[in-house]
C-alpha positions as CSV (number, residue, x, y, z in Angstrom):
1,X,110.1,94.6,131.8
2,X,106.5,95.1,132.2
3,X,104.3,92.4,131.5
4,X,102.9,91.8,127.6
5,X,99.9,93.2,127.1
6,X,97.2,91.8,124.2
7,X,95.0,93.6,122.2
8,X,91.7,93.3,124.2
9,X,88.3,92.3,123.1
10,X,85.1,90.8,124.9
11,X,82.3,88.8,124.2
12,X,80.2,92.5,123.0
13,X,82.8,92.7,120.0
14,X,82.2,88.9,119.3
15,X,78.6,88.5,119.8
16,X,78.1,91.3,117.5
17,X,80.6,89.9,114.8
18,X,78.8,86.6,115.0
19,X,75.2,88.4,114.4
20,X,76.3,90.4,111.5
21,X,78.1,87.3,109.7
22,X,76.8,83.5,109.7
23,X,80.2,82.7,108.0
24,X,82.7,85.0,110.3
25,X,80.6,83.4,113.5
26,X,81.6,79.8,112.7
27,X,85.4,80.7,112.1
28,X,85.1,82.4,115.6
29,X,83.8,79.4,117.2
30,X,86.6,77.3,115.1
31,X,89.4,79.3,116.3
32,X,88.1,80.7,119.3
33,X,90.0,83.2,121.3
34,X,93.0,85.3,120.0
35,X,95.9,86.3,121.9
36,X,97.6,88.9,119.8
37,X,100.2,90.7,121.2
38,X,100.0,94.7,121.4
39,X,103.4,97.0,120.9
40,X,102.7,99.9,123.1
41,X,106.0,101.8,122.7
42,X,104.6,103.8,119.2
43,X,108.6,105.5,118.6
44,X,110.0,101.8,118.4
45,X,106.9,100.8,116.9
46,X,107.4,103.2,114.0
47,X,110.9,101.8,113.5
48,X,110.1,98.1,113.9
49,X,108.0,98.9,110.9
50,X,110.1,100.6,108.7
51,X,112.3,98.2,109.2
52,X,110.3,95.1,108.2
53,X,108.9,96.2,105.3
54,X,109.4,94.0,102.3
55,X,111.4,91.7,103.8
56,X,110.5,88.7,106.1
57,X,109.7,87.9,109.5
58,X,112.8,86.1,109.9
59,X,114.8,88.8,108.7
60,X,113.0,91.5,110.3
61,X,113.6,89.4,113.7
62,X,117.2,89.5,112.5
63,X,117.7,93.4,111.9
64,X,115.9,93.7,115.1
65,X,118.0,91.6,117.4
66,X,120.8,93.8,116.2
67,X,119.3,97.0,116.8
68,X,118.4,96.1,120.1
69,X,121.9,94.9,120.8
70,X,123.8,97.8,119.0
71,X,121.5,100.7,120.4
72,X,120.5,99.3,123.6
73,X,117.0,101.2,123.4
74,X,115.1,102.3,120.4
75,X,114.1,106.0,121.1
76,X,115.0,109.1,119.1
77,X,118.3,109.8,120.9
78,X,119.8,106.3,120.4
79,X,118.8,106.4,116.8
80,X,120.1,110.0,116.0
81,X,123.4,109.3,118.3
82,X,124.1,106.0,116.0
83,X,123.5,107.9,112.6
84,X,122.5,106.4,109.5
85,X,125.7,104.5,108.6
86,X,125.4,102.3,111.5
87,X,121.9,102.0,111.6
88,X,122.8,100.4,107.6
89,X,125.2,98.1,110.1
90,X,122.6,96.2,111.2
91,X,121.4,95.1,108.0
92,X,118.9,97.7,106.4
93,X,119.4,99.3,103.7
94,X,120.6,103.2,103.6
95,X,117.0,104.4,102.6
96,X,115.6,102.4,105.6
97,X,117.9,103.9,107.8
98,X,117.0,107.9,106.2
99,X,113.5,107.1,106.7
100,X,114.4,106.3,110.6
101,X,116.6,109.2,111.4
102,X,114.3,111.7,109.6
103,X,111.8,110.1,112.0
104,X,113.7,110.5,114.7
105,X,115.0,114.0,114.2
106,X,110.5,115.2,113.7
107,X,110.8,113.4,117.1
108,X,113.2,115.3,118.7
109,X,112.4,118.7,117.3
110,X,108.9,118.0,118.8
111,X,107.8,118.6,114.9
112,X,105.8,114.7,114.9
113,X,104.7,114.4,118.6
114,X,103.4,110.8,119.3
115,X,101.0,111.4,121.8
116,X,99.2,113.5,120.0
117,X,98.5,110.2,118.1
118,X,96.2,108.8,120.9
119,X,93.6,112.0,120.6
120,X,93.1,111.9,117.1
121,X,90.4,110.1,114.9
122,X,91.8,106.9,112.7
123,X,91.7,108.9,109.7
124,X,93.7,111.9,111.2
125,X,96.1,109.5,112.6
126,X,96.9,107.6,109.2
127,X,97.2,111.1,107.9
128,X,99.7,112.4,110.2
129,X,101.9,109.1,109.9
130,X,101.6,108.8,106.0
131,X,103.3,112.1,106.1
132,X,106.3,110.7,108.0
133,X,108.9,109.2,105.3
134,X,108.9,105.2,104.6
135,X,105.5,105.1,106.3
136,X,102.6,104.4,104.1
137,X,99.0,103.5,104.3
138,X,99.2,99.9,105.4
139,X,102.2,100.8,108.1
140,X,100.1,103.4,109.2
141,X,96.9,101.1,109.8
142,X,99.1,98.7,111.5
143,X,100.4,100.8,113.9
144,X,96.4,101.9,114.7
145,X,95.6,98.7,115.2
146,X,98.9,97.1,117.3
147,X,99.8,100.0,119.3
148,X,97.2,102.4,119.3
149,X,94.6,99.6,119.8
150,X,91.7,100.7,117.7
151,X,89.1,98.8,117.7
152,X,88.0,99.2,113.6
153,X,90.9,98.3,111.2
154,X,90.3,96.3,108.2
155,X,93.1,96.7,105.8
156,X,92.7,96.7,101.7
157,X,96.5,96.5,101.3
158,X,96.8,94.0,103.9
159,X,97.6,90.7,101.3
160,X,96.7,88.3,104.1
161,X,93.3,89.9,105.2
162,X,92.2,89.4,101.5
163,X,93.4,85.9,101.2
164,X,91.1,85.6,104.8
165,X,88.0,87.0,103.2
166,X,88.5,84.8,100.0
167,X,89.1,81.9,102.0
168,X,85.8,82.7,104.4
169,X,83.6,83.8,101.8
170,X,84.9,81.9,99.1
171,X,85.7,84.8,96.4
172,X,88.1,84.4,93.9
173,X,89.5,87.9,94.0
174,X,88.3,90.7,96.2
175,X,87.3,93.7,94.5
176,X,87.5,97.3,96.6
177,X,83.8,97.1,96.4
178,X,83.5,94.0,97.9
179,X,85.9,94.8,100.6
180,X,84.2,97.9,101.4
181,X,80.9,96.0,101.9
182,X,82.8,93.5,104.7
183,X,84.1,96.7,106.0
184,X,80.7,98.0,106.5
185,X,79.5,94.8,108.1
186,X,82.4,94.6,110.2
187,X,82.1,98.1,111.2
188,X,83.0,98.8,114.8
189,X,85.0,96.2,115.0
190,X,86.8,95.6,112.2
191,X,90.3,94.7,114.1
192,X,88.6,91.8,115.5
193,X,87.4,90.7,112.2
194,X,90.6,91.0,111.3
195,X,92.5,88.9,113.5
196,X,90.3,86.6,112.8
197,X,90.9,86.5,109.1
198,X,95.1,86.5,109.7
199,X,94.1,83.4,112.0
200,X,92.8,81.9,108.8
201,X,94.9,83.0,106.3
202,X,98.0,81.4,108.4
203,X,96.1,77.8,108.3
204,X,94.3,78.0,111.8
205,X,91.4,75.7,110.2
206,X,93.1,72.6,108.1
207,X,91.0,72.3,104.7
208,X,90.1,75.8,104.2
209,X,91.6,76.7,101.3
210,X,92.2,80.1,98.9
211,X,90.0,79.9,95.8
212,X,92.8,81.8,94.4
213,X,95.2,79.4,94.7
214,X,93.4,77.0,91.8
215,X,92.9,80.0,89.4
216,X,96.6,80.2,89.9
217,X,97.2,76.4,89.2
218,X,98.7,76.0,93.1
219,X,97.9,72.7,94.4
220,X,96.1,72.5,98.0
């Protein structure tokens, strides 16, 4: 097994983050350095997320382990060979499993070819991959960002990275417009911004609550 790899960014990405944005700089120094782990195998990848969607880490982590152990490896062969009704075995429901072997058959017909993934532009990528069953535009941005490592992805649908930017900046809501203006400012690197704001989102600095969360009556 080779060794895990992170996604990578420098101090260019962080000193430019911290110029553009007096509030993103002092979460950076807060949290400092993020290790986040990078899935470079883009079939299994695919999977992994059609598998976890709506459902929890914990389940996701559940489904998986018995994937791995029923298949062995996740590549289009193993997934065509097991068939929908024992992909459904493992715990995900028959439209899950569909979306996976329709995958995997594209795969093996050579009709969806993942390496030609790496040579497009974002946009062209998400395009490609929205056009793959069970795979929408927030799947499709988290595959840019985890396995294709690209360095600008800051996602709208992404629940987490808008309770980050109302817990930085202190917004009640976040409006597209307003997003699209953090974009902008974030823009080049809008996936470090973004790991930034997950960091917060899951609790990396104590106090920092979601404005949200007291229009909503939830006590800190």
């Amino acid at each position: 097994m080779g060794r895990m790899k992170y996604f990578r960014y420098g101090e260019k990405e962080i000193s430019y983050l911290k110029a553009r944005d007096k509030k993103l700089a002092a979460v950076i120094d807060a949290v400092g350095p993020i290790r986040r782990p990078l899935d470079t195998d883009l079939f299994s990848a695919v999977v992994r997320h059609i598998v976890g969607q709506q459902i929890s880490n914990k389940a996701l982590a559940a489904v998986w382990g018995r994937l791995l152990e029923g298949l062995g490896v996740v590549d289009a062969a193993a997934v065509l060979g097991a068939g929908e009704e024992k992909l459904h075995s493992f715990g995900m429901s028959f439209r899950k499993a569909s979306y996976i072997t329709d995958f995997a058959r594209k795969v093996g017909r050579g009709d969806f070819r993942l390496t030609a993934l790496k040579k497009m532009s974002d946009d062209e990528a998400i395009d490609a991959l929205t056009a793959l069953s069970g795979i929408g535009v927030w799947t499709a941005e988290m595959i840019l960002l985890f396995c294709l490592e690209r360095p600008d992805v800051l996602s709208f649908g992404d629940l987490a990275i808008q309770r980050g930017l109302r817990m930085v900046y202190r917004h009640r809501e976040i409006t597209k417009a307003q997003f699209q203006r953090y974009r902008r400012r974030f823009s080049p690197y809008g996936s470090v911004a973004s790991l930034y704001l997950w960091a917060v989102s899951g609790g990396a600095l104590p106090g920092v609550t979601d404005p949200a969360d007291r229009k909503r009556g939830v006590k800190p």
